[in-house]
N, C-alpha and C positions, 0 to 999 in steps of 0.2 A: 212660774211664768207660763203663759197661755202657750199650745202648742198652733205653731205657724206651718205646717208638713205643706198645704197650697202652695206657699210661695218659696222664692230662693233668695236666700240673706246672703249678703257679703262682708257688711261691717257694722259694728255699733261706735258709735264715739260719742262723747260729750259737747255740753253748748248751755252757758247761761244755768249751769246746775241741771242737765235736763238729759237723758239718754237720746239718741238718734237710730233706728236701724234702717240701714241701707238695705234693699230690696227691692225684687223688679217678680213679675209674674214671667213664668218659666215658655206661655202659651200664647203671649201676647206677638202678634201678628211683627210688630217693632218694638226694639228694647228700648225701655224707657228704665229709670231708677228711681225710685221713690223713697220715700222714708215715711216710718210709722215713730210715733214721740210716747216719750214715756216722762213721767214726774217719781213716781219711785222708783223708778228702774227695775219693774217688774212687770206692771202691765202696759202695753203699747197700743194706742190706737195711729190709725190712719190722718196725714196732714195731708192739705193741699198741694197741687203743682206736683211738680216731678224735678226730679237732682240734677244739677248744674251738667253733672257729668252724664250724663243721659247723651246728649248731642254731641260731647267726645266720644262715646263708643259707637253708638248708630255709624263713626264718621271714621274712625282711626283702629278701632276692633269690634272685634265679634266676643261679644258677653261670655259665649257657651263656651269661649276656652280657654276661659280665667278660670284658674288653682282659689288662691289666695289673693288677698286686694286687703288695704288699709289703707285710710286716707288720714293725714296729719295736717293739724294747724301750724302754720310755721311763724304767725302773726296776725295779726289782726287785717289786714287781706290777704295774705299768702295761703295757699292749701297748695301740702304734695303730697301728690297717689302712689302707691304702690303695688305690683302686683306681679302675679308670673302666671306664666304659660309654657307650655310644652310642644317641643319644636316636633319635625315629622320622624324623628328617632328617639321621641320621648324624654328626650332633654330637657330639665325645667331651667327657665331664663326667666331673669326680673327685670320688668319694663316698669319707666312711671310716665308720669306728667307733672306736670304744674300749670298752677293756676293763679292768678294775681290779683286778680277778683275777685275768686270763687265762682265766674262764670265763663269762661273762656280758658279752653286747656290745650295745653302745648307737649305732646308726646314725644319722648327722646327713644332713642333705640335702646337694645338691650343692653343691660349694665356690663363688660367686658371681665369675665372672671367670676360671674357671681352667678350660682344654679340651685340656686335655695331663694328662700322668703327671706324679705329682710324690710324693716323699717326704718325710719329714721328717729332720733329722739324729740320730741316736740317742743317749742316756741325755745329751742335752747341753741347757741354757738358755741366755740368755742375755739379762740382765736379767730373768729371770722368765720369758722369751718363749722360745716353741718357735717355732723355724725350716722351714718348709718351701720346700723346691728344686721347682721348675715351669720348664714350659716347650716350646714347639714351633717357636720357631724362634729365640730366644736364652733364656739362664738369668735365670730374676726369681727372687725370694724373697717369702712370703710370710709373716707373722709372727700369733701368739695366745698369748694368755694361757691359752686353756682349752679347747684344742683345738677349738674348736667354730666360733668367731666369728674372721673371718680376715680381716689385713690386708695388702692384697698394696701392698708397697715398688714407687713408680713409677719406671719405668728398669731396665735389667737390668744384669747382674752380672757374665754371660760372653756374650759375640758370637763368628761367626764370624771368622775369620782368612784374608782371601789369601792365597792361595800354601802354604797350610798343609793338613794330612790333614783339617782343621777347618774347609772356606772354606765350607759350606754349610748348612743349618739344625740347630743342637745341639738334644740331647734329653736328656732327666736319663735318667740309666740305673739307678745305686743310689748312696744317702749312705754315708758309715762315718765312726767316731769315729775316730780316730787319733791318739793320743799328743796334741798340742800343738796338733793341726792336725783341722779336716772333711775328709774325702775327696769330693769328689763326680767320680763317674764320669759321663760323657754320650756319647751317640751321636752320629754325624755323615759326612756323606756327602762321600767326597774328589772330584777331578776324575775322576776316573771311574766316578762314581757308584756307588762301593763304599761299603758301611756301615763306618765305624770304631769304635775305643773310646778315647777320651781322657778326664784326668784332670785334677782343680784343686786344688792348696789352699788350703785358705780360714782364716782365722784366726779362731783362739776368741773373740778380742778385738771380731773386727770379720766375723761371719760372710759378709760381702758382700765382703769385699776378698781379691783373688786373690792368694796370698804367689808362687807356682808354677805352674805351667803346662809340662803335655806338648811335647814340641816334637816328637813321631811319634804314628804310632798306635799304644799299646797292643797294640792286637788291630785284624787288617783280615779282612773277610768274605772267606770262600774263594770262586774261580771258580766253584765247580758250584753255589753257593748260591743261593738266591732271593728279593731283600732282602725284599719284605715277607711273606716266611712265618718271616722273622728276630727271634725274641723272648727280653729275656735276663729269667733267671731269677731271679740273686742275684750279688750279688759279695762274697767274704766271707775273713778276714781268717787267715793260719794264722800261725805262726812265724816262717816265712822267706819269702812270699808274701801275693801273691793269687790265687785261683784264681776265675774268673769261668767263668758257665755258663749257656750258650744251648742254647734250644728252637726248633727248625729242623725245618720239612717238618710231618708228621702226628705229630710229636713226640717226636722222637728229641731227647737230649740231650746235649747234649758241653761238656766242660769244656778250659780256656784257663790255663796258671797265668801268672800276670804275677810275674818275676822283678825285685828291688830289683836286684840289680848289671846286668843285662842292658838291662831295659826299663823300669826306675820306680825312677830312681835320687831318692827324696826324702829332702827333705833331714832331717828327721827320723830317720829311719833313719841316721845318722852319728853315731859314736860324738861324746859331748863331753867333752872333758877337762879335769878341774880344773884352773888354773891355779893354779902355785903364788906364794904370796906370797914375791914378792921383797923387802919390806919393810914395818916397820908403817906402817897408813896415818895418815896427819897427824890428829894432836888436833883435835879437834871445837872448831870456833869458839864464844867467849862470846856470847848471847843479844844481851848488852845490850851489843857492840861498835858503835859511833855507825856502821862501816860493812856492817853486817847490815842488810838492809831489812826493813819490820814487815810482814810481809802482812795481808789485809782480812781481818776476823775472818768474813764471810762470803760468800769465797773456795768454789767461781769463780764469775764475775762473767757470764757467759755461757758456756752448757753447749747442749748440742743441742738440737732442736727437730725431733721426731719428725714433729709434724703440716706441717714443710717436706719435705720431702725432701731440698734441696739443700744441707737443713744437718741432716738427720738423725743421721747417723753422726757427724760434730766437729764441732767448731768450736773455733780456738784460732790463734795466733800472729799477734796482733792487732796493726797502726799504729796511732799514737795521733797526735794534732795539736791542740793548745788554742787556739781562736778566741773571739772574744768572750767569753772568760773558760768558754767550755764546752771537754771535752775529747771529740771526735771520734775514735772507731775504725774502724776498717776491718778486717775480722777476715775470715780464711781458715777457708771451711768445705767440707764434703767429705759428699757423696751415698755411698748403700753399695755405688755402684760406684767411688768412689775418685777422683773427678774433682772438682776444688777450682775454688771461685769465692769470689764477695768480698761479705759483707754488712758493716751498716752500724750504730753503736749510739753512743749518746751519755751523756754525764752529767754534770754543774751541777758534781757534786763531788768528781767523779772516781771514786767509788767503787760509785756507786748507777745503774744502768743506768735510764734513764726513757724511753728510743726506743729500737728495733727494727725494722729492715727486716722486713719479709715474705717480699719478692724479694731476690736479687742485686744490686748494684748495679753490680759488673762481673762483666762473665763473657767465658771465653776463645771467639777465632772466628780469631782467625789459625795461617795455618799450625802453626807454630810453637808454639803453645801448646792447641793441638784435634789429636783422634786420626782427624780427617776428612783424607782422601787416601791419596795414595801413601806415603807414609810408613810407615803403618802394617804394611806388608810384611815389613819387618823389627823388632820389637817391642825396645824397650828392655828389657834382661834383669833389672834392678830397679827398684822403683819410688821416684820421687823425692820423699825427705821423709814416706813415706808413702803418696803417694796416686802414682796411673796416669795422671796428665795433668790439664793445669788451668793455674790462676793461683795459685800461693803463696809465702806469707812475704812480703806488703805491706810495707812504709816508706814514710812520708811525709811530705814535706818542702816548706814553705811559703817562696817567695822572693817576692816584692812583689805583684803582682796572680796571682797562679798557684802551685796545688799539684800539683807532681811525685810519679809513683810510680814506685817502683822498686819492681819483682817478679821472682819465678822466675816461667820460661816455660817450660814442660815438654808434649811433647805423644804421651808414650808410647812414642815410636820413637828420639829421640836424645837425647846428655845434656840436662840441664837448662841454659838459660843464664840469662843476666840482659834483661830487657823494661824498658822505662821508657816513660810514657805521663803525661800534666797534664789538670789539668783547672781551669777558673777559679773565684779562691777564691768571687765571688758565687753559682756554680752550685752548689758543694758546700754552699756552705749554703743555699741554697733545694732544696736534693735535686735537682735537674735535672743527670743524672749523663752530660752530653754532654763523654765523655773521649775526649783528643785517640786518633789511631790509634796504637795501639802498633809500637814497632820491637824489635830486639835489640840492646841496645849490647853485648854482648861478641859473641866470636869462636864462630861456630856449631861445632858439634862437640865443644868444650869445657865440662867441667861448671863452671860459676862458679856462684857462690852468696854472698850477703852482703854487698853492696856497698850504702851508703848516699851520700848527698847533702848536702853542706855547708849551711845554713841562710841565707846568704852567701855573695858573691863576696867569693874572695881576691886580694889585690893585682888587681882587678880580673876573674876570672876567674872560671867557675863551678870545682866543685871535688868529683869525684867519689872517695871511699874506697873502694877497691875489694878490700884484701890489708892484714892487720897479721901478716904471715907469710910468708917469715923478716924484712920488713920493714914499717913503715908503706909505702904506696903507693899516692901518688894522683893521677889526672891531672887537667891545668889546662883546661877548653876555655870556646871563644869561646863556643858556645851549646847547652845542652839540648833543641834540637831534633832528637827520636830519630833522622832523617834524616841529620843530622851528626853524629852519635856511635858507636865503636867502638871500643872500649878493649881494648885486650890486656892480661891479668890472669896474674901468676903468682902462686901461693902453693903453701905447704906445713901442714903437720899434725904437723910435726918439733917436736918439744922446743926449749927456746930455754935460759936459761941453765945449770939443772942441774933434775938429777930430784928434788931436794926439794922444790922448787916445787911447789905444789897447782895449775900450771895450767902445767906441763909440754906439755902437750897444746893446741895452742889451735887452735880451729874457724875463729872467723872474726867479724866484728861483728855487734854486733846492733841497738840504734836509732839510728836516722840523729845527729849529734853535734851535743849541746849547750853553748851557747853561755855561759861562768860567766867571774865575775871575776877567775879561777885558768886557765884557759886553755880548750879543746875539751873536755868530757865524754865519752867515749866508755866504751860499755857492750858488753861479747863475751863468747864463751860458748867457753868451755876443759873439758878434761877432764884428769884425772889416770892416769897409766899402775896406780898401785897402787890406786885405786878406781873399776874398767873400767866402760863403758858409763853413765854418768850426767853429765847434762850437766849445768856449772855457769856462774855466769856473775862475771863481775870486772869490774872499772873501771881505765881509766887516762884520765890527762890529758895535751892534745896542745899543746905552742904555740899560740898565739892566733894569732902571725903566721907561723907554717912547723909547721903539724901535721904533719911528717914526723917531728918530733922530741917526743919520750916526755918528761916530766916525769915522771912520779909515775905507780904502777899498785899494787893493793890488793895484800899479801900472805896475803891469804886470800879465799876467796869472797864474794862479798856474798848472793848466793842457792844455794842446795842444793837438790835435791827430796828434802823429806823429810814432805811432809805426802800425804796420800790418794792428792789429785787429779793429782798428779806424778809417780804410781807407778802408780795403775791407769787404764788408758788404753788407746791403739794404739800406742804408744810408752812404755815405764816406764824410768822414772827421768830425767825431760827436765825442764828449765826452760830455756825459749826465749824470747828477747826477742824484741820487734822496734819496740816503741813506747815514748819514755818521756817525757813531759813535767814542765816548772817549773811549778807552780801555787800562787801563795800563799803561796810560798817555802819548800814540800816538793815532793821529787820523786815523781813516780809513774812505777814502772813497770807495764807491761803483757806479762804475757810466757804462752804458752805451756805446759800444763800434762800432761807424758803423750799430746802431739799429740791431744788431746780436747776438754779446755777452755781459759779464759780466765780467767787471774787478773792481779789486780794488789796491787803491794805499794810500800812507801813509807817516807818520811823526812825530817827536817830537812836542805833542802839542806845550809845553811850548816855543818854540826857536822861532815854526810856527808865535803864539800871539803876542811874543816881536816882530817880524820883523815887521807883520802886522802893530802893533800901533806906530813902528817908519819909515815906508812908509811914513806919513805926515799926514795933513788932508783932511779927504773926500773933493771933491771937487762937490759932487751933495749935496743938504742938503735937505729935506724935506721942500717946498715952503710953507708958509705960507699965 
């Protein structure tokens, strides 16, 4: 790229496949802003006329004490600016404007809270709400309705990394829309205090949760360079590329292309292939099947909660536990950085939420479940369940004076395993949430997930479910105290009798097992190979006195995700259990909605049972 050292660049952006750089002569008696165009985005000549925004600055600022500035399309007339300046003590503050036209701009004062460069993410909402990306020494987000009035999400989004080209303070560098995904680029200084350029993506769904992450730098600043005479221009999107473009020295400009197969292999960028249908998918179950459950006609039952943070972004995959005739949840909820903890809600009738936590009621601090330590060094390559660390997917299980949980324990850097932790049942119900210290009852390094707790001792023993895959499998011990306990778990994801089966596919359980005059109730969540990715859920029934052995298991789903809340989410097409209680002699369950909400749905036990046990018999049996 031609060196431009005469003039002073501020931004490059896109238009109609074609580069733009914004620029103004540094001598010229009145600022004006011009642009020079490019068609490969490498050489630039001079256009006519001068930039819209030319007449906003001559009017509303003074050019010469702009830092940073990027201009976003926010539609096909909309443009917003942004930019900072440095107060009379050096303080940098982000101001913008807008523009409706692209020719008439409207300056707002400075953004309240924010002393860094930050941009917004381009032609994209989400719920209504424009996102902007900030930051001077990790990535926050800031959210509005109207460009104007801005609320900045507590907690950040992206942190540095040990040991990584990223271990020291990140910077937003430029947003881009991309296919599926946000691009956001940031700067960052490696061990040897070189400026880099790394990348994230971020999901449409959930613009605060990181799908991806660089594991180099992009681009690393050259020896002869001088980091802070180091300013990028634009990063901006071609064909088969990115090309990004730094202003270096007294203003020479050079451009960087970042290569998909080389250097930015995302994953977007890979082709996806239709899958062909191996077979038609199974007939659509009858409405009014006695083992279909009715869901709440005003489902979900608990949804986020924007004015929390810690449950801003979901909230879903609730335990359920009926005391005193009320039925008690514990629900897994999730900040927009992806870190899950446990609030708290109740209801008389199961269906009608009437209490609300504020706070947490548990939240992660052991190793093992927090991304505080050494650990973090090496990053777990996906994230579990959704979320980057935390406590999820509660069950809960009441044995005489003392309610047991069982959770995933995830804490960013190794698989997920299994946590169990009590707490006494007078405490839980007076809300005084002094839970015992959690341990790990399975085998570190192993991903487990799904294991519930018997309601009772059998033949004497506690009795933990831990695998209904390729077997039931469950161990006997002397006591749940997490100290004493370590279970080795094998299971698989294999198919069990034949591929006709609508639950070919089985995941793993889901509410801890209920206690009926037909044997164990047990509730899990299968998938079918001929209708991928949607999770469903089924019933069987376990001996009363050797729940190793299968009675009865539904031939068809009992739940589907086929309504809204189950489809648009952080997760579409899920329905996840994890809570289900007897109440009044219909069942309720609780489950998981698109990893966002909280629904619950329901039925006549007793009609439920009889159908169950006249479906036939199980057709997997516990291998001997």
């Amino acid at each position: 790229m031609q060196t431009l050292s005469y003039l002073r660049a501020f931004d490059i952006y896109t238009k109609g496949g074609r580069a733009y750089l914004i620029y103004s002569f540094p001598r010229e008696k009145e600022y004006f802003f011009r642009l020079k165009e490019s068609t490969d985005f490498f050489s630039f000549i001079d256009t006519k006329g001068r930039l819209s925004i030319s007449s906003f600055f001559r009017s509303a600022e003074n050019p010469d004490t702009i830092k940073e500035l990027s201009l976003s399309r926010i539609s096909n007339e909309k443009s917003f600016l942004t930019y900072t300046k440095e107060d009379s003590h050096l303080r940098t503050h982000l101001y913008s404007a807008l523009s409706s036209d692209g020719k008439k701009w409207k300056k707002t004062d400075a953004i309240p809270g924010i002393h860094s460069f930050g941009t917004i993410a381009p032609w994209y909402l989400f719920e209504k709400q424009y996102i902007l990306y900030f930051g001077d020494s990790a990535i926050r987000i800031a959210t509005s309705t109207d460009l104007k009035e801005w609320h900045i999400i507590p907690g950040s989004i992206l942190k540095p990394r040990k040991g990584y080209f990223d271990q020291s303070t990140l910077r937003v560098a430029r947003v881009l829309n991309v296919g599926d995904y946000i691009a956001l680029f940031y700067f960052a200084k490696n061990k040897h205090k070189k400026l880099c350029l790394g990348v994230v993506l971020l999901d449409k769904q959930a613009p605060g949760r990181v799908v991806w992450r660089s594991e180099s730098a992009l681009w690393e600043q050259p020896d002869h360079w001088v980091t802070n005479k180091i300013h990028i221009l634009g990063i901006v999107q071609t064909d088969e590329n990115f090309v990004a473009y730094f202003k270096h020295g007294r203003g020479e400009i050079f451009a960087h292309t970042l290569r998909y197969d080389r250097e930015v292999e995302f994953p977007y960028t890979k082709k996806k292939t239709q899958a062909k249908k191996e077979k038609k998918s199974p007939e659509k179950k009858k409405e009014d099947s006695p083992l279909v459950l009715k869901r709440f006609y005003d489902n979900p039952i608990i949804e986020p909660k924007r004015e929390n943070h810690w449950e801003a972004l979901a909230t879903f995959n609730s335990a359920a536990l009926c005391l005193d005739n009320k039925v008690h949840l514990i629900y897994r909820a999730q900040d927009h950085g992806g870190i899950s903890v446990f609030g708290y809600a109740s209801s008389t009738d199961g269906v009608h939420i009437e209490e609300r936590s504020d706070t947490p009621v548990y939240f992660p601090h052991e190793v093992f479940e927090t991304s505080k330590g050494k650990s973090t060094l090496h990053p777990y390559p996906v994230p579990s369940g959704g979320g980057w660390g935390g406590c999820e997917d509660p069950r809960l299980t009441q044995i005489d004076d003392t309610i047991y949980m069982i959770y995933i324990a995830f804490n960013g850097s190794q698989p997920p395993g299994v946590a169990l932790t009590s707490i006494k049942v007078d405490d839980f119900l007076n809300k005084i949430w002094k839970w015992q210290t959690p341990r790990l009852i399975s085998r570190p390094g192993q991903i487990q997930k799904n294991w519930v707790i018997f309601p009772e001792k059998i033949n004497g023993k506690f009795a933990v479910l831990h695998s209904i895959t390729p077997q039931v499998s469950i161990d006997y011990l002397d006591s749940l105290n997490p100290d004493d306990v370590l279970i080795d778990s094998y299971h698989t994801h294999q198919q069990y009798a034949n591929k006709e089966r609508w639950d070919n596919i089985v995941r793993g359980v889901g509410a801890p097992p209920l206690k009926t005059e037909y044997g164990w109730l047990i509730l899990y969540h299968a998938m079918d190979f001929r209708d991928p990715n949607r999770y469903k859920v089924g019933a069987m029934l376990l001996d009363i006195d050797d729940p190793t052995r299968i009675i009865a298991r539904c031939t068809e789903p009992i739940l589907e995700p086929d309504e809204k809340y189950e489809n648009e989410g952080l997760k579409n097409g899920v329905v996840y259990v994890c809570g289900a209680v007897i109440k009044d002699g219909t069942l309720f369950v609780y489950y998981g909605g698109a990893d966002m909400f909280v629904a619950v749905a329901s039925t006549p036990l007793q009609t439920f049972l009889e159908e169950l046990l006249s479906s036939g018999k199980a057709s997997f049996q516990n291998k001997k």
